[in-house]
C-alpha positions in Angstrom: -33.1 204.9 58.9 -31.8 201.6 57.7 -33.2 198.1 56.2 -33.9 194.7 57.8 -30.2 194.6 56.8 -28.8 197.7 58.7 -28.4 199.4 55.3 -28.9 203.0 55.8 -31.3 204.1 53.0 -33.4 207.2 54.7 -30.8 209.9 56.2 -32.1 213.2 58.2 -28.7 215.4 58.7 -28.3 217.8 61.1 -28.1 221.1 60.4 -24.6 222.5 60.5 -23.3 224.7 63.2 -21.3 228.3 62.1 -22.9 230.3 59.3 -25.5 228.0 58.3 -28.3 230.1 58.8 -26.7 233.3 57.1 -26.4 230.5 54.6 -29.3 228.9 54.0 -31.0 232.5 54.4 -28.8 233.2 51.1 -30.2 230.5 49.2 -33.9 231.9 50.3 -33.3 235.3 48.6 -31.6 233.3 45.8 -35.3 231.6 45.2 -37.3 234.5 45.6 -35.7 236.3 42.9 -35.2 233.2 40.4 -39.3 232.8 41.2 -40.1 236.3 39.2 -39.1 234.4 36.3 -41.3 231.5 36.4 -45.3 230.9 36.5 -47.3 228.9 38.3 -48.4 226.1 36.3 -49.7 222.4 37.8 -47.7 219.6 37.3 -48.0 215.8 38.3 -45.8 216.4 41.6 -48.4 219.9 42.4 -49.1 223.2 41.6 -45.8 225.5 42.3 -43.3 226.8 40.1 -40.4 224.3 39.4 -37.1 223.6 37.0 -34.7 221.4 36.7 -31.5 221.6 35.6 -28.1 219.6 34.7 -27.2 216.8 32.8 -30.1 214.1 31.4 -30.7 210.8 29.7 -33.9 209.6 29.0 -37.4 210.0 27.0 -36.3 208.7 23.7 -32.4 210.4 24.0 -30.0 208.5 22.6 -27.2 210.2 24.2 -26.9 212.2 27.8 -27.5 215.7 27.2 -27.7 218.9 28.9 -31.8 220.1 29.7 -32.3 222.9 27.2 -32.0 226.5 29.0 -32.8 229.8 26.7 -30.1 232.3 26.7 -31.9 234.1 29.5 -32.6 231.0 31.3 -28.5 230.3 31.5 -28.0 233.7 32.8 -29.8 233.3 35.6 -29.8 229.9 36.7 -25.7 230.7 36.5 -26.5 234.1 39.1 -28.4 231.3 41.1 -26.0 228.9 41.3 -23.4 231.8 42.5 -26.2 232.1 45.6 -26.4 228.9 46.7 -23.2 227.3 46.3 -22.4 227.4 49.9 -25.9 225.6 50.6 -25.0 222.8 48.4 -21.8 222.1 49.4 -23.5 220.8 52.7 -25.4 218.6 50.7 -22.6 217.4 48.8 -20.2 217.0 52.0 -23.2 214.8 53.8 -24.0 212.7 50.7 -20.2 211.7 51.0 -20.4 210.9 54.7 -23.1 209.1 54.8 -23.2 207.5 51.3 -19.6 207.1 50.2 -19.7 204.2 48.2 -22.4 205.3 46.7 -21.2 208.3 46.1 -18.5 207.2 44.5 -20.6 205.6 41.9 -21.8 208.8 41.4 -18.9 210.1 40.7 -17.1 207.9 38.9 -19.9 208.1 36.4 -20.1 211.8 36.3 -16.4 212.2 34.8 -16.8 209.5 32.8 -19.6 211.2 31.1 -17.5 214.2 31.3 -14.7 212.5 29.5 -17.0 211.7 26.4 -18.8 214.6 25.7 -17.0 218.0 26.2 -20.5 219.7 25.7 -21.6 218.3 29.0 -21.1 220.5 32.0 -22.6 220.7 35.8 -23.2 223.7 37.6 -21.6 222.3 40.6 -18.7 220.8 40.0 -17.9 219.0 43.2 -21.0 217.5 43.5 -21.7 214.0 42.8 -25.1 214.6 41.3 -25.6 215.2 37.9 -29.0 217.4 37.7 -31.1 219.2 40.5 -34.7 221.0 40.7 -35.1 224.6 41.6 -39.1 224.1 43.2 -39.9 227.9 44.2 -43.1 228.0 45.6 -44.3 229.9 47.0 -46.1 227.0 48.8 -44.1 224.4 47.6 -46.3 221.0 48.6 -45.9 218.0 46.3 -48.5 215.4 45.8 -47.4 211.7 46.8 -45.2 211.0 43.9 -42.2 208.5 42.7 -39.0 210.0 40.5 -39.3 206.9 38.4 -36.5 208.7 36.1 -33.7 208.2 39.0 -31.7 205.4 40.2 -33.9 203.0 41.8 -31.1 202.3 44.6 -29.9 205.5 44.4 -30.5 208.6 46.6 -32.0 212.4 46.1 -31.2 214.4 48.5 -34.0 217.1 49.5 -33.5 220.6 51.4 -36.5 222.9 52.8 -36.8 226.7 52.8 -39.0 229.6 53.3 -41.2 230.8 56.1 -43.5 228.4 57.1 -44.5 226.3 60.4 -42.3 223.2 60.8 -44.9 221.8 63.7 -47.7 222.0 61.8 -46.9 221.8 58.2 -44.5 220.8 55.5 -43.5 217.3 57.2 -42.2 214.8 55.0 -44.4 211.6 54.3 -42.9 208.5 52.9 -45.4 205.8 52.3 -43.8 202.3 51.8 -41.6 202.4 55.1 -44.5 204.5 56.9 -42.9 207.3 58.8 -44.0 211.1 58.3 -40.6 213.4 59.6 -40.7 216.8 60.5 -38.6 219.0 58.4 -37.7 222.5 59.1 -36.3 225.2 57.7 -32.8 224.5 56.6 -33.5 220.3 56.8 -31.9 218.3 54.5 -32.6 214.8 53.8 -32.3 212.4 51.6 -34.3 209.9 50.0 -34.4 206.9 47.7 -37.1 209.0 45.7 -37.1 206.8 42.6 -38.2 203.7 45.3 -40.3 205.2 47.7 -43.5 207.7 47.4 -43.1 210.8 49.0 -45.2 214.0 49.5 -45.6 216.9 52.2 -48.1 218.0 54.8 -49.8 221.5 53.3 -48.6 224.4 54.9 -51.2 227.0 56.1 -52.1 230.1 54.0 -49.7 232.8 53.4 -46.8 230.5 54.7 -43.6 230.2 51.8 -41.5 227.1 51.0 -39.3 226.3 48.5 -37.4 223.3 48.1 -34.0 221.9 46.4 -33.2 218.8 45.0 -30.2 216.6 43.5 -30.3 213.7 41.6 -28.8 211.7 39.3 -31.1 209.9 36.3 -30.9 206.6 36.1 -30.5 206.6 32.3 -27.3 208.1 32.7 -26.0 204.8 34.5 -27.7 202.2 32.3 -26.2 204.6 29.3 -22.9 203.9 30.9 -23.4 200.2 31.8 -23.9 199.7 28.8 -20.5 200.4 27.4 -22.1 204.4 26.9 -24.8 203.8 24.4 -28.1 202.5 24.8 -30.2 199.6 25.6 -31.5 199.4 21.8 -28.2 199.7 20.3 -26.3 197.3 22.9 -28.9 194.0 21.8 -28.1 195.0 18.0 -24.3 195.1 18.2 -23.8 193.1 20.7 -26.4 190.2 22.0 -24.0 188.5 24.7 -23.3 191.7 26.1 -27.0 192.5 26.1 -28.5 188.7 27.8 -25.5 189.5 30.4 -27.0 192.6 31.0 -30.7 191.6 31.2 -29.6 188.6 33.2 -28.1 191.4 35.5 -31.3 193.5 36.2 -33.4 190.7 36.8 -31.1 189.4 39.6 -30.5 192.6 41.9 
């Protein structure tokens, strides 16, 4: 799907041909058994069991940061990210074909970060994104919703799984541009979720979907455009810097 100026902003992909099934079946059994580990508590995007994972900025940090795991918690989001690594390299290859320049953004700022702070890591390494969410269900529906802590401009892209009924639940609604997309098992899409509210169609009653997202925050950029510190510290050392800056954000 693209603007009033053909700029693509919206892309379904198709699944992939081969394996992808085995695959993405994988990355089902992969949830199920992270899932045993989590309850189900509500949260402003619904009521399933969710995480997230990866490298942060934001909500009073002062520096990017890994989201805090317990000793347990690295165990097994590390067994996880064994299961599913073949799932997300397609959403890494598609994100590149279809986004590269702004995937290269993405990247670029990902080894800076990297550079600066050898206490950073990312699970998966050859992916652009920064942080993901594990959402496990078992009915994973979220409530109309914006990621205000992402990119604005940037893109989160968003895979379905689990054994529900593609025709008559679990479709994709995005409000501002007005179009509700079916998405089956295995979809990926992805979405300028930090612009555009989003949420699902329920799925019926003893149906299962889980759900996998990437993202990157967009503190992480403004940390770096900012020479890699943050707003509050750039106006106090240095003020021409920081009207440049302001100036900046109010003209894109």
């Amino acid at each position: 799907f693209t603007d009033i100026n053909k700029h693509i902003y919206i892309v379904k992909v198709q699944q992939p041909k081969g394996d992808w099934v085995k695959i993405y079946g994988n990355a089902e059994a992969a949830f199920k058994t992270l899932a045993k580990y989590y309850s189900l508590e509500p949260h402003r995007r619904g009521h399933f069991k969710t995480r997230n994972c990866g490298v942060t900025m934001g909500n009073g940090s002062t520096e990017p940061h890994c989201l805090a795991e317990s000793d347990i918690e690295k165990e097994i989001h590390s067994n996880f990210a064994c299961e599913v690594k073949q799932y997300v390299h397609h959403f890494t290859v598609s994100a590149k074909l279809w986004m590269p320049d702004l995937m290269k953004q993405y990247t670029e700022l990902q080894l800076e970060l990297l550079a600066i702070n050898s206490l950073l890591k990312t699970i998966f390494p050859d992916s652009p994104f920064c942080a993901f969410t594990m959402n496990m269900g078992p009915r994973t529906v979220c409530l109309g919703h914006c990621d205000f802590w992402n990119l604005m401009y940037g893109t989160c892209p968003i895979g379905a799984l689990g054994l529900f009924n593609h025709r008559t639940g679990g479709h994709i609604i995005l409000h501002e541009p007005k179009l509700i997309i079916e998405f089956r098992r295995g979809d990926v899409i992805f979405v300028p979720s930090g612009a555009v509210t989003h949420e699902n169609v329920p799925i019926s009653e003893g149906e299962v979907c889980y759900s996998f997202t990437m993202y990157t925050p967009g503190g992480l950029f403004r940390y770096a455009w900012c020479g890699m510190q943050t707003v509050k510290d750039l106006r106090k050392k240095d003020a021409s810097l920081y009207v440049r800056y302001i100036g900046e954000g109010a003209g894109c």
